[in-house]
N, C-alpha and C positions, 0 to 999 in steps of 0.2 A: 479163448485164451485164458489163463492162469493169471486169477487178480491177485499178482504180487508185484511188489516195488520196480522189483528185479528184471519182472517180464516185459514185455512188449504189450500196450493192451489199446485193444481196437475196440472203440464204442461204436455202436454201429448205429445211425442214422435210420429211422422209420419212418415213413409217411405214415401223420396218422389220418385214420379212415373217417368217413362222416359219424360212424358207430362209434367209436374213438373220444370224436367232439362232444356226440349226443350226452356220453357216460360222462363227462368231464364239464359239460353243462351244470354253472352256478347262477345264471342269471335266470328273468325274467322270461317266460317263454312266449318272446317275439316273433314274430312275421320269421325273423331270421329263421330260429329253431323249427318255426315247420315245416319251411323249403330243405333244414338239413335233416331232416324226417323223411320228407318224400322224396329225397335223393338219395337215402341209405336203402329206406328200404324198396326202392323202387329197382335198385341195385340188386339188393341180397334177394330179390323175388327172382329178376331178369336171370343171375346166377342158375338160381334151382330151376328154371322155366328149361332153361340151355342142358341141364343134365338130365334133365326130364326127358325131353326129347332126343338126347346122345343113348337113352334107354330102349322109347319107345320109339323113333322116330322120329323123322321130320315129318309134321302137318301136310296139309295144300302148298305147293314150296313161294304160291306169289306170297298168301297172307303170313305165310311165317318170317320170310323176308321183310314183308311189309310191319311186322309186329316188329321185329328184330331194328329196323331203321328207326322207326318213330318214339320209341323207347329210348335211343341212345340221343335223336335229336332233342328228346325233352330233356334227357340227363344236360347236356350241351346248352343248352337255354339257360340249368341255374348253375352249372358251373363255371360259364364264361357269360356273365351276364355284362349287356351294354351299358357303355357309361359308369364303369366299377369296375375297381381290380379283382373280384372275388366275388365267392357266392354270402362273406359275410360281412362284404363292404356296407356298409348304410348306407340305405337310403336319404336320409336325412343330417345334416352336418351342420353346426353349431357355428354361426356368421359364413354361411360358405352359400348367399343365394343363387348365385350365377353357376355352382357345382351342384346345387339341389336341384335347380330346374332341370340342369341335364340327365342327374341322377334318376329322376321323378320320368323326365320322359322316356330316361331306357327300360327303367323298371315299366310303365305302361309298352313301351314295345315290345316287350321279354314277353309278357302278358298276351297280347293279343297273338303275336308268333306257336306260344302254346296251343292255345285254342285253335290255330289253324290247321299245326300239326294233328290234334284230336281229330280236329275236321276233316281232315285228307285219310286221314286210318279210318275212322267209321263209313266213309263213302267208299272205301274201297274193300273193307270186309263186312259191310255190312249184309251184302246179298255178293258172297264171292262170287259163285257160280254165273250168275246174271251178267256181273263185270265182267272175267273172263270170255264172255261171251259174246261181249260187244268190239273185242279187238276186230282192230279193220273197220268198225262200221259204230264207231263212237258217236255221240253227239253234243253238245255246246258244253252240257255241264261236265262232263270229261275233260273234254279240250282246259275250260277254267278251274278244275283240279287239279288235272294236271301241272300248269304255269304253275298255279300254290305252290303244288310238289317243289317241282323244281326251284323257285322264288325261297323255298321253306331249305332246301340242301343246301344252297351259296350262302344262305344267312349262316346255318352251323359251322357249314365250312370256315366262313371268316372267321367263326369265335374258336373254333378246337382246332384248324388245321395254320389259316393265315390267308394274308388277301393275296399273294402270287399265285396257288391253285385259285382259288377264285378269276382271274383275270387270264392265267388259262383256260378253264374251262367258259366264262363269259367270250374268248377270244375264239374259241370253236363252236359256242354257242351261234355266235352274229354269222359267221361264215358260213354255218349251214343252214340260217335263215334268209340271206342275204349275198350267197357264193355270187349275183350278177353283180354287184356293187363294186366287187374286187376286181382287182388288174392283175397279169401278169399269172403267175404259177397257180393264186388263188382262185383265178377266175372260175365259172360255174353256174350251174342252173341253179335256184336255189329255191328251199325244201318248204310244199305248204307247211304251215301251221300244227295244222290235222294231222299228217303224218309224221309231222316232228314228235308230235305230245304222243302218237300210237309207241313211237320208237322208244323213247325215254320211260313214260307213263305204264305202259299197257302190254310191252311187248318185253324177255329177258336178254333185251340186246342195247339198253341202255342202263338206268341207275341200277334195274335189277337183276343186272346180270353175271357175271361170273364171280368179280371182286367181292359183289356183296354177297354171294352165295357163298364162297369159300369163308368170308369173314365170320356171316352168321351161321355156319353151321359147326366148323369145326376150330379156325383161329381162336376165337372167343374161350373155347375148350382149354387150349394151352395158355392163355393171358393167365385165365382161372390160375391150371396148376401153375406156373409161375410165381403168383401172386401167392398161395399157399406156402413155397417151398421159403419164398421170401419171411411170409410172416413166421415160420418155423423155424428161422433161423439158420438158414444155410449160407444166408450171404455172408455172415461171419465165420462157418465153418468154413469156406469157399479160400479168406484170406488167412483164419488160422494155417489151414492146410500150407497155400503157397509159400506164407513166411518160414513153416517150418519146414519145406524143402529145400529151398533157395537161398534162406537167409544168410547163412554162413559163407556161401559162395560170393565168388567175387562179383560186385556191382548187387551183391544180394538183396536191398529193398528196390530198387527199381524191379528187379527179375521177379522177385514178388509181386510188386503191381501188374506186371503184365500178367502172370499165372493168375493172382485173386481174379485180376479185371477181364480176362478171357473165359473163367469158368461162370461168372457170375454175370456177364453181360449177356450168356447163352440162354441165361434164365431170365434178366430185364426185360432184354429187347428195348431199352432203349439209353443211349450211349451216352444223352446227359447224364438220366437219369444212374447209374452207374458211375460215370465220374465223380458224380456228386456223394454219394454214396462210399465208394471202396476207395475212392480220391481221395475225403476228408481225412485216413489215415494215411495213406500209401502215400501221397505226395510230399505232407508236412517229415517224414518218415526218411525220404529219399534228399531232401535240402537238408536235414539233419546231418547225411550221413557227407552231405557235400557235391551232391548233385545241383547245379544251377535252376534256377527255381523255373525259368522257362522250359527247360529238359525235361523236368518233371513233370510239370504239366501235359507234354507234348508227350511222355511215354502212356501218360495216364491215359489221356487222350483219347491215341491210337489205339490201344489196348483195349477201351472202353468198346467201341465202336468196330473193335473186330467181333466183337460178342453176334452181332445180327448176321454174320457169313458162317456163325461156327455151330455147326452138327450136336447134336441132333435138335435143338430148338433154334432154330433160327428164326431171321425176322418174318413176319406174318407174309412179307412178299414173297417169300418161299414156297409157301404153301399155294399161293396164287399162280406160282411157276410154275407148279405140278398141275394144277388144271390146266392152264394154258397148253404143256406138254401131253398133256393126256396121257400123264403115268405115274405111277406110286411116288408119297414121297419119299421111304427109302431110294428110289433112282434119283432125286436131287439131295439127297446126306449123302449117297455115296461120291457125288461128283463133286461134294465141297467137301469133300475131306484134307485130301491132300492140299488147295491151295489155301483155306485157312490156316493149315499145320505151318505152310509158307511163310504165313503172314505173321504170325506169330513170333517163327523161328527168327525171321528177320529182325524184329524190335527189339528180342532177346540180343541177336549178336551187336545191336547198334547201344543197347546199355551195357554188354562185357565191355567193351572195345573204351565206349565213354567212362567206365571205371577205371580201366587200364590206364586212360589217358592221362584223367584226373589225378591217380592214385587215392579213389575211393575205399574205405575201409569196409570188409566185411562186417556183420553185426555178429557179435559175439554170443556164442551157442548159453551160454548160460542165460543168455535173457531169450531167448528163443523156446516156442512150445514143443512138446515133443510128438514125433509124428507119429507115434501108435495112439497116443492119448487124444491127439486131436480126431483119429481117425475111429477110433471110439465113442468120442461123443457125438459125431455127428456122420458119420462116414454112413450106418444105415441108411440116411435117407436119400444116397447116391442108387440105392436099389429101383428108388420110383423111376428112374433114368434108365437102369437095365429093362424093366417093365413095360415104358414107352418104345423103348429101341426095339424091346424083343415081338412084340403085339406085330409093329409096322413087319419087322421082318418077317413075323409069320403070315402076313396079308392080311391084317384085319386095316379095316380105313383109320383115316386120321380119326374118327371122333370118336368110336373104339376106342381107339389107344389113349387119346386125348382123355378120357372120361373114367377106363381103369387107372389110369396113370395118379389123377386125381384121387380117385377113391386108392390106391397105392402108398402115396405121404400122408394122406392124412390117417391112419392105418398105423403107419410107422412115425409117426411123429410122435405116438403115445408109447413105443420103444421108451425111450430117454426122459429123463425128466425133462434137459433142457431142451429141445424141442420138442415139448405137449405144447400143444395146445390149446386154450379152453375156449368154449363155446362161442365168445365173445371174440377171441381171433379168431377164428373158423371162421365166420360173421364176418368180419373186418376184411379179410383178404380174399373171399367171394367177391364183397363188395368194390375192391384194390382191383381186384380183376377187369371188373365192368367199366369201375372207371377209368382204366387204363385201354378200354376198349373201345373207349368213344371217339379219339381221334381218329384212331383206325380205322372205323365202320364207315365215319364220314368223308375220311380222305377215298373210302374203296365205294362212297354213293356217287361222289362227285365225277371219281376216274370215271365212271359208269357214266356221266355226264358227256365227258369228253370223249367216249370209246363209241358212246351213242350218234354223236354228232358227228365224227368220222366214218361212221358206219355207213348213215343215211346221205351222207354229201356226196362219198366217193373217195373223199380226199387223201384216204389213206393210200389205195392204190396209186394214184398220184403222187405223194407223198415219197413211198417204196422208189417210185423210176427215179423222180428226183433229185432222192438223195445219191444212188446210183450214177445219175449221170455227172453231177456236184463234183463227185468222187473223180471220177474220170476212169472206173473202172479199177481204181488201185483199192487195197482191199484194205491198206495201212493207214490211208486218207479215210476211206469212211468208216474205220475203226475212232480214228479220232474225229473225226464228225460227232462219234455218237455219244463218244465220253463226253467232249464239250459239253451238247446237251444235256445231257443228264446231270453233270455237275453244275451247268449253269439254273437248269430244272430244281436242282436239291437244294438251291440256296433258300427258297422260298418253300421247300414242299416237302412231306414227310417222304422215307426210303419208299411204301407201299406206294406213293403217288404217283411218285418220281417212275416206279420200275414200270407200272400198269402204263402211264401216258407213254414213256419209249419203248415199250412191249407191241403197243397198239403200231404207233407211227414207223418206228424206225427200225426194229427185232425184223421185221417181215423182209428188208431191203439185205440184212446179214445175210439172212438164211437164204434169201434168192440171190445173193454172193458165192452162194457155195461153204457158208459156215453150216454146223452143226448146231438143229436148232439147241440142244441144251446148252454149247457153247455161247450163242449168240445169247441165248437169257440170262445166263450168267454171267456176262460183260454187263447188260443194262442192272445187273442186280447191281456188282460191286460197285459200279462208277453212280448210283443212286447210294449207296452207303458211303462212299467218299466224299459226300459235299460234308459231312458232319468235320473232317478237320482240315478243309479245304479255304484259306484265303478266299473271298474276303467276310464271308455267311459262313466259321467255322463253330456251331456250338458247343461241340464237344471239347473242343480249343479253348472254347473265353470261358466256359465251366472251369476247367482245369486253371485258366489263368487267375481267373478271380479266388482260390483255393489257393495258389500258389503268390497271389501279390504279384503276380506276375506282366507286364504288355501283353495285352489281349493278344493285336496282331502278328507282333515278333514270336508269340505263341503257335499260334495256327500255321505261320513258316514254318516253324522247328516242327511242329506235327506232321507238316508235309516232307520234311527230310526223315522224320523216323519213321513213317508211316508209307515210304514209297515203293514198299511190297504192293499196297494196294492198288498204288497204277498201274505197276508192271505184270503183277499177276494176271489181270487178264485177257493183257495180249500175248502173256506166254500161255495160256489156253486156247487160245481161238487158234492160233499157230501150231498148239502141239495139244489135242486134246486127251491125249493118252494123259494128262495131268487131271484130268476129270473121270478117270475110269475109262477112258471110252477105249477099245480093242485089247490085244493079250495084255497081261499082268506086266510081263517080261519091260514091255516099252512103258507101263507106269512108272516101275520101280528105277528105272534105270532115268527117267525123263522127274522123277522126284528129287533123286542125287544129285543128277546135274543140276537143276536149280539150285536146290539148297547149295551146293558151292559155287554158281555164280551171285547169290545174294552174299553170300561170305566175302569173296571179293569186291562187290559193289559195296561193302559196308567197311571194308578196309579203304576203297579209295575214296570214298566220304566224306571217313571221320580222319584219315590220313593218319594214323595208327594201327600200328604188330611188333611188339617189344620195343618201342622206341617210334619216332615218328618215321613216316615216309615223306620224300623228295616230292616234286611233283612229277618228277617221270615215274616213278614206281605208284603214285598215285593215279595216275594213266595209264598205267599199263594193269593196273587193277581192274582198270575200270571198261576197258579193253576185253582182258580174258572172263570179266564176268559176260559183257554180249556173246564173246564166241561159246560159254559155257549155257547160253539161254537160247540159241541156238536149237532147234526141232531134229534130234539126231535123223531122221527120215528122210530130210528136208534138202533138197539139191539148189546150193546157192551158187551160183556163179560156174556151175560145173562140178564141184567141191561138196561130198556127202556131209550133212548135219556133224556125221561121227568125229570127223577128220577136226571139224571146228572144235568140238567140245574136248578134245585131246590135247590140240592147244593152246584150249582156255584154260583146261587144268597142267598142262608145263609152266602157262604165264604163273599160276597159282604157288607151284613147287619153287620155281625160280625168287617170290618174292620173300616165301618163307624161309629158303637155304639162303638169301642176303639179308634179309630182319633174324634170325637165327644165329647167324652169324656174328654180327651187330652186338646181338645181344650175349652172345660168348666173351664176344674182346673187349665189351664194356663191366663183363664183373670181373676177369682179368686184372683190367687196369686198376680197378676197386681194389 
C-alpha cells in the first residue's frame, strides 16, 4: 500500500526465522546461539533434502520416512524445550534456584531425548535391508527400540502438538495392550507386545503409515512454497488487494478482512497464525470504522480459519484425504470449492447486514489503494497458483506441482523489486517452512499411533457398528455423533489430528450409512477445522479477542454466530452432494443458488436486519424459508419433492423483502 498520510497502511507482521536471529546476533555466542545454528540450518538442509527428492525421487520409502520423522522430532526438542518457554529461554536465572533446578533438569532431559531419537534412526537405517527383513520375526532389541520409538513420538507430541493427543493416543495405546481389562463395548483379547511394536514399529500400518507418508513426501512441499509466497510478500499484497476492492463498499473493512483473511489463510494454513497477522490490521481497522470490537474479532476469526477448507491449498489434512480416497487432489479442490465459496459468502452477508444495522461508514476511496496499482505490484506472483492449479490438473502428483510451484515464485519474485528476494529470505522462509512442519509431521506420527492401535485391536470395526447402532440408524443423529467428536477432539488437537483419528474411527460407520465417501471425509474435515472458533478451546477467537481488547469468551460466541456456515455446510453436503461436484453440473448449480439464498435469509433472521429491523415473526419466517431453501431439491420429504420446498423458501424470501422494501419507501416518504 501507498506510504502516504492519506492512505491506509498495513504493516505487516513477520515471524522472524532462526537465520533472522543468527544475522541479528550481538551477544556472546552461547550454548543458546548454537542450538539456533543447528536448528536453522538443520532446517534449510531438511528444506533442499525434500526438493532433492520431489527431483529425483523418493529413497527406500521406510528410511526416508524414518529420516523425515527424526529430523522434525529433534527440530521439536529445541524448539519446545522442557521446563522453558523457548528455544532462548535460559537455562540459568539470576536468584531463581528452585527455577534453575527445573530448568537444568529439562535441558538434561531435552538431551538425553536427542540421543535416543539418533539412536532409534541409526538402528533402523543402519542395515535397512536386514530391518526390513526381520518384520514378523523381530527380536528383544527391536521390540525395546521400538517402545523408544514410540516413548520418543508422545514426548514430541506433548511439546509441538499438546497433551490431549497424547492421552488419546496413550488411551488406544492401553486398550490395545490390555483390551481384557476393559468392560463393556471395550472389551477384547489384548495385543502381545511383539506384535504391537511389528505394527507401530516395523510395519506401514502404524506411525509410518499413510499420514506420515503423505506429510513427508509432498505436504512439506506446499508448507515450503507457502512459507516463500509469505516471505515475498504476498500476505500484504493479499490485503492490499481486498481493501482495495471492498473498501469503499458498505461495511467495507470488515468485507476486506474476510477477502484479505480468506486468500491469505490459503496460503498459512494455519488460522491463528493469520489472525494474528492480517488481524493486527483489519481488526483495529473495522472498530475504527465502528464495528464492536467482539465483531471484529469474531469476523477476523472465522475468516482466518476458513483459509484451511479453501482451494487450491488447503490444510495438510486435505492432502491426507486424497490418500485416504485413493484419488487425485484436484478431486478434493474440486469438491470444496463451492462449499468454501459458501462459507465465505455467508460472513460477507453477516458484516453488510451488521453495517447496515449499525450505520457503519464506508472508507473513503481517497485513502484507499488503487486496484491496478496494487495488482501491479504484486498480482504476478498469483501466477505460481495458476502453475500449481494447472500441473495438478494436467495429472502430475502433488510433489510435481508442489516443487515447480516453488521453483515458480521464487522465479517470479525477482519480477518486482518489492517482492525480490535475497538469498538470506530464500534461506529464511525454507527454513519458515520446516518449521511450520514440525507440528504437522508429529501430530501425523502420533495419528499413526492411534490408526496402529485400532488396527491391531479391532476396535475400529467395533467401533463402526457402534456408533451405527448409538444412532439408531438415523443418519442425522450420527451425523451429529460425529461433529460432536470431532469438535470436542479439536479442542486439544491440531485439524490434521483431529480429521485422521475420526477418518480412522468414525468416517467408515458414514460411509456404511450410505454416505459418499468424499462426502463423509469432508464432514470429519470441516467439523476438525471448526473447534478453532468453537466455545470453549476457540483459538482463533481469543487470538482475535486479545487484538481486539476484546472477552475472549463472548468472542468465540460471536464467532460461532458469524461463522455458522461452517456447521451447516456440511450437513448440506452429505444431504445434497451435488454441492461437492458430485453428478450433472445442472444439480450443482442450481443446489449452489439455493444455498447461498437460504444463508441470505438465515443471516436476515440472525442479525434481525433489511432496511430497517425485523419483528420477530418475520425473523422466523426467515429463518423458516432459509431450511426450506436448504432443502436437497431431489429430496422426497414427507411426500413433497425437495423443489416444491425450495419454491417456498424462496416466496418466504420475496414476501420479507416486498414488506422491508416497503418499510423502507414510507419511511423516506415520511422524511
Amino acid at each position: 500500500m501507498a506510504q502516504n498520510s492519506k492512505k491506509l497502511v498495513y504493516n505487516e507482521i513477520k515471524e522472524l526465522s532462526f537465520l533472522d536471529e543468527l544475522l541479528e546476533w550481538n551477544k556472546d555466542k552461547t550454548v543458546y546461539y548454537w542450538i539456533i545454528v543447528i536448528c536453522s540450518w538443520l532446517s534449510i538442509g531438511l528444506a533442499f533434502y525434500h526438493l532433492f527428492v520431489a527431483v529425483y525421487g523418493t529413497p527406500e520409502g521406510r528410511s526416508f520416512r524414518s529420516i523425515h520423522l527424526s529430523a522434525m522430532m529433534v527440530l521439536a526438542v529445541f524448539i519446545y524445550p522442557l521446563f522453558r518457554s523457548s528455544i532462548k529461554d535460559p537455562i540459568i536465572l539470576k536468584d531463581d534456584k528452585k527455577g534453575n533446578l527445573l530448568r537444568s533438569f529439562g535441558f538434561g532431559y531435552d538431551l538425553i531425548i536427542l540421543l535416543l531419537i539418533i539412536f532409534v534412526q541409526l538402528w533402523t537405517t543402519w542395515d535397512i535391508e536386514s530391518f526390513m527383513m526381520r518384520y514378523g520375526d523381530k527380536y528383544i532389541g527391536d521390540i525395546i527400540v521400538g517402545s523408544i520409538l514410540i516413548f520418543v513420538v508422545l514426548d514430541a507430541t506433548r511439546r509441538a502438538v499438546g497433551w490431549a493427543m497424547v492421552g488419546v493416543a496413550g488411551f488406544f495405546m492401553l486398550h490395545a495392550l490390555y483390551a481384557h481389562k476393559f468392560f463393556g463395548f471395550f472389551y477384547g483379547p489384548p495385543t502381545r507386545l511383539a506384535k504391537y511394536i511389528d505394527t507401530q514399529f516395523m510395519s506401514s500400518d502404524g506411525i509410518f503409515g499413510i499420514p506420515l507418508y503423505v506429510c513427508s513426501t509432498y505436504i512439506v512441499l506446499f508448507i515450503i512454497f507457502g512459507g516463500i509466497l509469505i516471505r515475498s510478500g504476498v500476505g500484504r499484497f493479499f490485503v492490499d488487494l481486498a481493501v482495495a476492492l471492498t473498501g469503499h463498499r458498505t461495511g467495507g473493512p470488515a468485507k476486506a478482512a474476510v477477502v484479505a483473511s480468506g486468500m491469505t489463510g490459503t496460503v498459512y494454513g494455519s488460522a491463528v497464525a493469520n489472525v494474528v497477522t492480517t488481524g493486527s490490521f483489519t481488526i483495529p481497522l473495522m472498530k475504527n470504522y465502528g464495528y464492536r470490537a467482539k465483531f471484529a474479532a469474531a469476523v477476523e476469526a472465522c475468516a482466518s480459519s476458513g483459509g484451511q477448507i479453501t482451494p487450491p491449498i488447503m490444510g495438510a489434512a486435505a492432502f491426507i484425504m486424497a490418500e485416504f480416497l485413493e484419488a487425485p487432489y484436484t478431486y478434493v479442490i474440486l469438491a470444496a470449492l463451492i462449499p468454501a465459496f459458501l462459507y465465505f459468502t455467508t460472513i460477507y452477508f453477516m458484516v453488510h447486514i451488521e453495517a447496515e444495522k449499525h450505520g457503519i461508514e464506508k472508507i473513503d476511496k481517497s485513502m484507499l489503494p488503487n486496484v491496478i496499482e496494487v495488482l501491479k505490484g504484486g498480482g504476478h506472483m498469483l501466477l505460481s497458483l495458476v502453475v500449481l492449479v494447472g500441473l495438478l490438473i494436467y495429472g502430475k502428483t502433488a510433489m510435481t506441482a508442489g516443487f515447480w510451484s516453488i521453483v515458480s515464485v521464487i522465479i517470479l519474485s525477482f519480477f518486482k523489486k518489492n517482492t525480490r528476494m535475497s538469498v538470506v529470505d530464500l534461506l529464511g522462509a525454507f527454513e519458515s517452512g520446516i518449521k511450520s512442519t514440525v507440528p504437522v509431521t508429529i501430530a501425523c506420527a502420533c495419528a499413526g499411533i492411534i490408526i496402529g492401535s485400532v488396527f491391531v485391536s479391532g476396535l475400529g470395526l467395533k467401533f463402526t457398528q457402534s456408533v451405527i447402532d448409538l444412532s439408531g440408524g438415523v443418519l442425522f443423529i450420527l451425523l451429529c455423533l460425529t461433529a460432536i467428536s470431532a469438535i470436542i477432539l479439536g479442542m486439544g488437537m491440531t485439524t490434521t489430528a483431529v480429521y485422521i483419528t475420526v477418518a480412522a474411527l468414525i468416517v467408515p460407520s458414514l460411509i456404511e450409512a450410505g454416505i459418499m465417501p468424499i462426502a463423509a471425509h469432508m464432514f470429519a474435515f470441516y467439523f476438525g477445522v471448526v473447534s478453532t472458533i468453537t466455545p470453549p478451546v476457540a483459538l482463533a477467537s481469543f487470538a482475535g479477542a486479545a487484538i481486539a481488547k476484546s472477552p475472549p469468551m463472548s468472542t468465540a460466541v460471536e464467532s460461532s454466530k458469524v461463522g455458522i456456515a461452517k456447521y451447516i455446510v456440511p450437513f448440506a453436503f452429505v444431504y445434497n452432494p451435488s454441492l461437492l461436484m458430485q453428478g450433472p453440473i445442472i444439480w450443482s448449480i442450481y443446489s449452489f443458488i439455493s444455498v447461498l439464498l437460504a444463508y441470505w435469509c438465515m443471516t436476515l433472521g440472525l442479525e434481525g436486519w433489511f432496511n430497517g429491523k425485523l419483528n420477530v415473526y418475520k425473523r422466523i419466517l426467515a429463518l423458516i424459508g432459509s431450511v426450506a431453501l436448504l432443502i436437497p431439491p431431489l429430496e422426497n420429504i414427507l411426500g413433497i419433492q425437495g423443489l416444491y420446498y425450495n419454491f417456498s423458501g424462496l416466496i418466504i424470501l420475496a414476501v420479507i423483502y416486498f414488506l422491508q422494501g416497503r418499510l423502507s419507501f414510507n419511511t423516506k416518504v415520511v422524511q
